[in-house]
C-alpha positions, 0 to 999 in steps of 0.5 A: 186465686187472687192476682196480686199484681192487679190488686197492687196496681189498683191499690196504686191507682186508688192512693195515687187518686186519693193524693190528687183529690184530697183536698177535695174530699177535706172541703167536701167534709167541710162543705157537709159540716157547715151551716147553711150561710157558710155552706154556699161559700164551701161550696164555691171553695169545693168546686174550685178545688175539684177544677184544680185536681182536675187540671193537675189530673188531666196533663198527668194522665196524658203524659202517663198515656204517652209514655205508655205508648211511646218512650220518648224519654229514652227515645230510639227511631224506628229499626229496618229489617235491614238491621235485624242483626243487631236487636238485642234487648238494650234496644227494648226501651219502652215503658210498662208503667207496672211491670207485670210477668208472664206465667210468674216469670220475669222472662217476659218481654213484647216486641212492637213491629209495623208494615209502613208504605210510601208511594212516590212517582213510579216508586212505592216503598214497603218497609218493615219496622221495629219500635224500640222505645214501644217494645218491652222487656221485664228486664233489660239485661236478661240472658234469655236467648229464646225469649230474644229469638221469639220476640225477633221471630215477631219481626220476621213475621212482619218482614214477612208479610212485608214481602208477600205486599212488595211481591202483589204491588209489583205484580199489579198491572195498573198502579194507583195509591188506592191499590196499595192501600187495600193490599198493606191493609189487608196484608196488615190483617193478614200479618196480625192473624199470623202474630195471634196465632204464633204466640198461641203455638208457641205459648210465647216460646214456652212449647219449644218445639213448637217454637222451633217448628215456626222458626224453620217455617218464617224463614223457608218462607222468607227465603221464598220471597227473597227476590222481594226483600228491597222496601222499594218496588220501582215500576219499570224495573223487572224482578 
């Protein structure tokens, strides 16, 4: 079967390449049709243009890059766990420069979340966060409640984990940056494996059933490292 997105998108990049390049290719018919005096000064004219294309191609291709990465043309900082809440898909700002569908349904949308750490003094903050302007959705003002509850579910599993590195932080007798960067790195790992296999469950919320069963699982689990759910671990405090 043959995916019609992809061929659209490589049918874009192709013309999007013939357009920066075609004067390129003009002189290089002309460079082939010139006769030997004429052709050294063809050729000069050909690599000044190739230099040309490229420093037009180069800038553009990173703005693409950036932009694919990080929206910051609709730029939203970074959202606590605090603020579950009030995630709604307004808040999925990022950019998918051609927009594809999951499975032939435009119901689909991805959610980018992050473990960050900060040690200071005696204090070492865990915090879990969503990254509106990198997170996704086909359409913004879909009504779809479960695939909002899925991607939401994605910040849960990372709050998670975020807990489960506050709890072994706390736990740890003797304190040092390099403690707590070998526990958020291998929580990360942990975290990620987690999120794979969520998805593969569920289908991405396709297997309902499922679904539910993960939902019940992430917040009992929540519920159990409730006395971790502060970002800060302060040393000479007790639980």
């Amino acid at each position: 079967m043959v995916n019609f997105e992809n061929v659209r998108e490589d049918v874009f990049i192709v013309l999007f390449l013939l357009v920066i390049f075609s004067p390129v290719i003009y002189q290089l018919v002309i460079v082939i049709r010139e006769h030997k005096k004429e052709r050294k000064l063809a050729i000069k004219r050909l690599r000044k243009l190739i230099k040309g294309c490229l420093l037009i191609l180069i800038p553009v291709s990173l703005i693409i890059a950036v932009l694919s990465h990080t929206n910051y043309l609709d730029y939203e900082q970074p959202i606590s766990f605090e603020r579950f809440d009030e995630i709604t898909f307004e808040n999925f700002r990022g950019i998918e420069l051609f927009k594809k569908t999951l499975l032939g349904s435009e119901k689909f949308a991805y959610v980018v979340t992050s473990i960050d750490f900060e040690v200071k003094g005696d204090e070492v903050e865990v915090k879990s966060l969503f990254h509106p302007s990198r997170s996704f959705v086909y359409d913004k003002y879909a009504n779809s409640k479960e695939l909002l509850t899925h991607e939401k579910y994605h910040f849960k599993i990372t709050e998670l984990f975020a807990r489960k590195a506050r709890k072994q932080i706390k736990n740890l007798d003797l304190v040092s940056k390099k403690k707590v960067v070998e526990i958020i790195k291998q929580i990360k790992t942990q975290e990620r494996a987690y999120q794979q296999k969520y998805d593969y469950d569920t289908y991405h919320s396709y297997i309902f059933s499922e679904q539910k069963k993960y939902e019940q699982k992430i917040d009992s689990l929540l519920s159990l490292f409730a006395n971790y759910k502060k970002s800060k671990i302060a040393f000479n405090e007790e639980d």
